[in-house]
KEFI-392339 format. One line per field, with one value per atom (N, C-alpha, C): residue in one letter; x negated, y, z negated. Coordinates in steps of 0.02 Angstrom, whole numbers. Each point is the difference from the previous one (the first is absolute). Layout:
! KEFI-392339
nuse <- c(a ...) .
u <- c(X ...) .
v <- c(Y ...) .
w <- c(Z ...) .
END
This chain:
! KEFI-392339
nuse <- c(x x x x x x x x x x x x x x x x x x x x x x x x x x x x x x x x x x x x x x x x x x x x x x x x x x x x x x x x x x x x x x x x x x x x x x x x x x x x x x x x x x x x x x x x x x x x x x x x x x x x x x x x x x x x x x x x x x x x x x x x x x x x x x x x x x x x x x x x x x x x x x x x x x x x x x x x x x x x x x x x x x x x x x x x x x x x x x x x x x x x x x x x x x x x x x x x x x x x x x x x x x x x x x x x x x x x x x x x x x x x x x x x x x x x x x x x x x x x x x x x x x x x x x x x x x x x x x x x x x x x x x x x x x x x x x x x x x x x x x x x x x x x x x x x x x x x x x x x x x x x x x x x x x x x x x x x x x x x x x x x x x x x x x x x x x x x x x x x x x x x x x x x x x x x x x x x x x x x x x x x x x x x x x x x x x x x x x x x x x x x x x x x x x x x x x x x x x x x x x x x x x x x x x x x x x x x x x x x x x x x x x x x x x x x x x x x x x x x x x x x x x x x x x x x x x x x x x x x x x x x x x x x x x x x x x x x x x x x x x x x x x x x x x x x x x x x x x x x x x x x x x x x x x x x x x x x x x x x x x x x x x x x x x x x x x x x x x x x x x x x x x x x x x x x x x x x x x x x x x x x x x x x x x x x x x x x x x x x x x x x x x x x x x x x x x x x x x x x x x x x x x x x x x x x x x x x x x x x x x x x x x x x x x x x x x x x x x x x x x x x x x x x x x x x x x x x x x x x x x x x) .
u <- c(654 -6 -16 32 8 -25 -62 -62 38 -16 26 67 52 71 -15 -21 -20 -35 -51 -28 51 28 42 46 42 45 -34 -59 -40 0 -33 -1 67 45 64 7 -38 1 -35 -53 -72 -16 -7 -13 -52 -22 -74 -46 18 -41 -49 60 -40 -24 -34 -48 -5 29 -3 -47 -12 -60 17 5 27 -55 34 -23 -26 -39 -25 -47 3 -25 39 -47 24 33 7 27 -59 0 -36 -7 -70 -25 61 29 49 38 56 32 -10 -59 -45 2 -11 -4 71 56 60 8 -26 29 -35 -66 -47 31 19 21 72 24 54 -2 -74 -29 -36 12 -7 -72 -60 -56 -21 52 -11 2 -35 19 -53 18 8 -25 -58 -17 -13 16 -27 -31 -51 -57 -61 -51 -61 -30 -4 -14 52 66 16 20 8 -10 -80 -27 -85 -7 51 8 42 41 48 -41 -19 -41 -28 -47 -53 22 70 55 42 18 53 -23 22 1 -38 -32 -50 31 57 15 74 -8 51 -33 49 -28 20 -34 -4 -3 73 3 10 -52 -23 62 47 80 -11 -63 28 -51 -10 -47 -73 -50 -62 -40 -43 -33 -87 -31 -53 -51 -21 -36 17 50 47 -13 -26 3 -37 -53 -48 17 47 20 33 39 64 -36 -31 -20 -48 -11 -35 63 73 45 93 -14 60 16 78 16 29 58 -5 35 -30 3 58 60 43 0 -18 -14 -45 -21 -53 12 6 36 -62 -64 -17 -66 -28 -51 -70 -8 -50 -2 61 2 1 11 -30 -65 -27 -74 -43 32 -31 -3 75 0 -34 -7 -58 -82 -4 -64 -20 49 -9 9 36 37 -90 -20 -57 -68 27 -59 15 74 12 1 -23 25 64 54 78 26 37 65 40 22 65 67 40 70 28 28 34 58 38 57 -13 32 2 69 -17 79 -3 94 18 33 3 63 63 49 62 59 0 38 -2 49 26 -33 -46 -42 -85 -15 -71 -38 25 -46 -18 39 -43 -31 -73 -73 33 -42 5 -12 -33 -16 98 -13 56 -24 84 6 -64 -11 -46 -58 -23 -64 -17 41 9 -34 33 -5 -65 -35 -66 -48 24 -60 -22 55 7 -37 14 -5 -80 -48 -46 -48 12 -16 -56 -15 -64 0 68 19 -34 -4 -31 -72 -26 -91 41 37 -12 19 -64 0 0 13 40 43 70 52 46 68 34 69 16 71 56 36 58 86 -2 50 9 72 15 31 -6 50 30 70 36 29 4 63 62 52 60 10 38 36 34 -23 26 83 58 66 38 73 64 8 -12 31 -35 34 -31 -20 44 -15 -55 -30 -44 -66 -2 -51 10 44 10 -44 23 -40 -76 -16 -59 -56 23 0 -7 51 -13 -52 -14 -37 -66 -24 -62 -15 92 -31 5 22 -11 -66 -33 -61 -63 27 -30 -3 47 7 -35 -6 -36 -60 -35 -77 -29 40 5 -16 36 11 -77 -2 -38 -100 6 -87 -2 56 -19 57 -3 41 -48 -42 -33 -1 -2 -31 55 23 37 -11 -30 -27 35 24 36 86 22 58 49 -16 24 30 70 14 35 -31 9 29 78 33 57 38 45 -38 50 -16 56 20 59 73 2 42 38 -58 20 -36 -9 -50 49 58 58 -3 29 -15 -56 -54 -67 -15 28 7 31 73 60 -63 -42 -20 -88 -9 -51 -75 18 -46 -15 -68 -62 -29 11 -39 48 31 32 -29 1 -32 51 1 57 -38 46 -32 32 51 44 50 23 69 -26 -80 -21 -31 -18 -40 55 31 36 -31 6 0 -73 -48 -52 28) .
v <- c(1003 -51 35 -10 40 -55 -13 -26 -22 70 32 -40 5 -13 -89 -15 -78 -25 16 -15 -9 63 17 -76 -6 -52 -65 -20 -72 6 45 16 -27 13 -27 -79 -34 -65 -25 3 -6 11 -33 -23 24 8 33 -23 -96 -38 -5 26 -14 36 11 47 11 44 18 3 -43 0 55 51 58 -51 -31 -26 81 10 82 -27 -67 -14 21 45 19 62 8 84 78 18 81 12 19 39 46 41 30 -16 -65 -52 -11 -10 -34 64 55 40 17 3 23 -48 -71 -39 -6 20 16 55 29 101 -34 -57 -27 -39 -20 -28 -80 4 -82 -19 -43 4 -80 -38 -72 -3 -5 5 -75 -22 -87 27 -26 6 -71 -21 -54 7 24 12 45 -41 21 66 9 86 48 3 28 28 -43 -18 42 -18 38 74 17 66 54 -36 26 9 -41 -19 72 -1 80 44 34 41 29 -32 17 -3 -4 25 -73 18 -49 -56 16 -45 -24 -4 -46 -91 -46 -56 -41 -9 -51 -45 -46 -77 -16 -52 -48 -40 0 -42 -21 -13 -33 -50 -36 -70 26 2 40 -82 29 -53 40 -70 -11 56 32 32 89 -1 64 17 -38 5 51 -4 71 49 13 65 18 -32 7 -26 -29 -25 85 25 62 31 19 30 -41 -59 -13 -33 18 -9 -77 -37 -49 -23 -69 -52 -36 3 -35 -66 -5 -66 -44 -24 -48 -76 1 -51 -75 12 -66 -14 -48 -7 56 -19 51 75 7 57 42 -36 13 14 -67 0 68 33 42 60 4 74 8 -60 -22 31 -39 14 88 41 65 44 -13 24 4 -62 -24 68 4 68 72 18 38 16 -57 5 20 -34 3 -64 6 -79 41 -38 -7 -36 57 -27 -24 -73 -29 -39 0 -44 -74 -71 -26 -21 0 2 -83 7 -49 -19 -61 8 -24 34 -14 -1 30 18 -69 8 -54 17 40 52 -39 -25 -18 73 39 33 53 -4 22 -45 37 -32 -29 -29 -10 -79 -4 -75 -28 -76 -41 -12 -14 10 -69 -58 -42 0 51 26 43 48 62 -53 -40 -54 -56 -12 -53 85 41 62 20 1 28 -48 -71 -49 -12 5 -25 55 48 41 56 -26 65 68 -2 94 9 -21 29 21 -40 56 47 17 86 55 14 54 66 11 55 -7 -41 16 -10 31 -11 -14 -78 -26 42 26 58 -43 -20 -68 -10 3 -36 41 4 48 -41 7 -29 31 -7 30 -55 9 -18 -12 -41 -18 50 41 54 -26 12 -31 20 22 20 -20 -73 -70 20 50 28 -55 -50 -57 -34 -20 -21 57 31 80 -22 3 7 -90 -49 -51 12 27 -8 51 47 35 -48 -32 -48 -57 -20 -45 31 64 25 13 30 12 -77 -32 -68 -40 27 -40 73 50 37 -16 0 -29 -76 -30 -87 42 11 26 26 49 57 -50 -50 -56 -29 -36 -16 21 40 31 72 47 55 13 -49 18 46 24 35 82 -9 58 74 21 53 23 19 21 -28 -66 -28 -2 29 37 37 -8 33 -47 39 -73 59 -2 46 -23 36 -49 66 -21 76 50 -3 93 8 61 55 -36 -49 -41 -50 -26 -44 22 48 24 -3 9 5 -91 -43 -67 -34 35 -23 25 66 0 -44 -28 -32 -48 -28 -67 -13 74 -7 55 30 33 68 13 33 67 -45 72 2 33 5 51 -24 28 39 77 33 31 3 67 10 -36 43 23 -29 43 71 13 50 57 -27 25 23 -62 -10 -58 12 -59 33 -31 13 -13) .
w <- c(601 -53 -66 -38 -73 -52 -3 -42 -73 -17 -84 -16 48 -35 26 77 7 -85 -36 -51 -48 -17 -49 -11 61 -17 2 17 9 -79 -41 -61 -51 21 -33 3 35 -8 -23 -38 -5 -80 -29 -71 -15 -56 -34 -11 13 16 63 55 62 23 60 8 82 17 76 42 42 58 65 15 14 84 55 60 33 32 40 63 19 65 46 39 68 -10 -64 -21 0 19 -19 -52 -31 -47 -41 28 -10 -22 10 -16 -100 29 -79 -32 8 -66 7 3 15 -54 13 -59 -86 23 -62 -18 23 -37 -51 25 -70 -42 2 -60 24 52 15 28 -48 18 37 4 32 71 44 48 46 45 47 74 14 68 17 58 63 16 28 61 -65 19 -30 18 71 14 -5 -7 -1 -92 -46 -64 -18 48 -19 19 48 3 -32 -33 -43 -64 -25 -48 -11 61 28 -38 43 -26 -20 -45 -36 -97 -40 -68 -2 -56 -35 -36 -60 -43 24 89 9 23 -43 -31 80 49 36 12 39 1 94 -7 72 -10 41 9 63 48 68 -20 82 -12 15 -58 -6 30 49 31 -1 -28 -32 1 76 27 -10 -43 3 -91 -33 -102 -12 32 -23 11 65 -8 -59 -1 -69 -89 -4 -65 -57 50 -61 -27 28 -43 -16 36 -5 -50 -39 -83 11 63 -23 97 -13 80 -2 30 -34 72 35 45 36 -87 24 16 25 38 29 -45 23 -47 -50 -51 39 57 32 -1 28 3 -82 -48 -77 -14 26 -23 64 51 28 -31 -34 -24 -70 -32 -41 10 78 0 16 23 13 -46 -46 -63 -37 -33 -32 24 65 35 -3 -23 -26 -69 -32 -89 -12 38 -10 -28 -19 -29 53 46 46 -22 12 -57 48 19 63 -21 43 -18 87 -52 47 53 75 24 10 5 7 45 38 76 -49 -12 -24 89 28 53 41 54 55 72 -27 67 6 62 -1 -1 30 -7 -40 -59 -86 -12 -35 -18 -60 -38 -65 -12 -100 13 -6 -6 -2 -96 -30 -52 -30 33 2 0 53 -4 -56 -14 -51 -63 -11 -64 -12 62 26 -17 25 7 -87 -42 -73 -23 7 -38 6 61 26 -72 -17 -56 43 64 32 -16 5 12 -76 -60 -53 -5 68 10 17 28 48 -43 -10 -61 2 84 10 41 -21 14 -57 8 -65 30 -15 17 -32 48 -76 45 55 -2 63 23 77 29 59 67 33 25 63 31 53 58 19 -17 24 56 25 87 18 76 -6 43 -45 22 -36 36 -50 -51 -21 -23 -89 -25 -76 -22 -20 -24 -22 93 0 -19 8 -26 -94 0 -98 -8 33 -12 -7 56 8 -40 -14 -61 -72 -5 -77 16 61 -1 -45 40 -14 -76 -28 -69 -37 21 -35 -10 64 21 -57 14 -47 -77 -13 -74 -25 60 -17 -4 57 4 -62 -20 -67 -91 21 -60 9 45 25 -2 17 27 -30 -23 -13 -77 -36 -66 -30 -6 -40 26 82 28 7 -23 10 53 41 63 67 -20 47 -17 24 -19 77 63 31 56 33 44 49 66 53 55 -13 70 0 45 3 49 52 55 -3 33 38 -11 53 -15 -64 -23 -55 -48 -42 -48 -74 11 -54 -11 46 -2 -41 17 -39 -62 -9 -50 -79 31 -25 -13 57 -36 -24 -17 -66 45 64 17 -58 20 -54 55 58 63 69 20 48 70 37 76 42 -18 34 53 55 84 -11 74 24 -38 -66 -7 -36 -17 -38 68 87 14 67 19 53 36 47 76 34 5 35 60) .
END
């Protein structure tokens, strides 16, 4: 697996706007600096210990993002260095990383997910809830966290189509929220949808952070 030239061409699609989530779960240390040695400091773990061990070892000023479903009892590990949460997926699970963040003297940069997909089993609120949760105004105590926007995952299916839909749903629903609760905040600005597969797709329809593995790492 040839890292460097995998990067190289993900690179040719990829605007100066957006910003590569380089996926390295389940990959080797090795892996990761093969891809740091070409400049690339973003890198996406799932799993809290293993994210905590990488963390350990490898280069300091690579900027770490929590991309799986972080469950409650698991924040402290991750809250002293991680740069941003992109699936928070429930008002609680906010106000937790709130309350651990607050004990670290951190602002936690999080994005909130959304279920856009035809799949029960992606987390995420419903575009309804997303809208009762903003509106209710709570999230403005939590004064250490910092809303920076929304994550989705797509239906995983041939059917582009429906992928490119579901894609505009999110930036649509992004753009109300944005009008909405954060016209002022620059900070909220990011809309994370796009992997391996459909990352060019998400792009086309207004993605900011894209979640690459396998086409950068291979096939675990």
């Amino acid at each position: 697996m040839d890292i460097k030239n995998n990067l190289k061409t993900i690179k040719q699609h990829i605007q100066d706007h957006v910003k590569l989530v380089c996926v390295s779960k389940f990959h080797s240390n090795d892996a990761i600096q093969e891809a740091y040695q070409t400049g690339e400091r973003i890198f996406g773990e799932s799993k809290v210990q293993e994210l905590c061990g990488k963390y350990e070892s490898l280069p300091k000023d690579i900027s770490w993002h929590f991309i799986g479903h972080l469950q409650t009892n698991k924040i402290k590990y991750i809250v002293p260095f991680v740069s941003l949460i992109h699936g928070v997926d429930s008002y609680k699970l906010l106000t937790e990383i709130n309350k651990y963040a607050e004990k670290q003297n951190r602002k936690i940069n999080c994005l909130l997910q959304v279920h856009i997909a035809q799949e029960e089993t992606k987390f995420g609120f419903s575009a309804t809830e997303l809208q009762e949760t903003l509106a209710s105004g709570e999230w403005r105590k939590l004064h250490h966290i910092q809303l920076c926007g929304l994550m989705g995952m797509a239906t995983y299916t041939e059917n582009k189509d429906q992928v490119r839909c579901e894609f505009r749903s999110l930036k649509s629903l992004f753009d109300k929220v944005k009008q909405d609760y954060f016209g002022d905040e620059s900070q909220f600005c990011e809309i994370s949808m796009g992997m391996s597969d459909d990352y060019r797709i998400a792009i086309e329809e207004g993605s900011t952070l894209v979640r690459v593995g396998s086409s950068i790492f291979g096939n675990r």
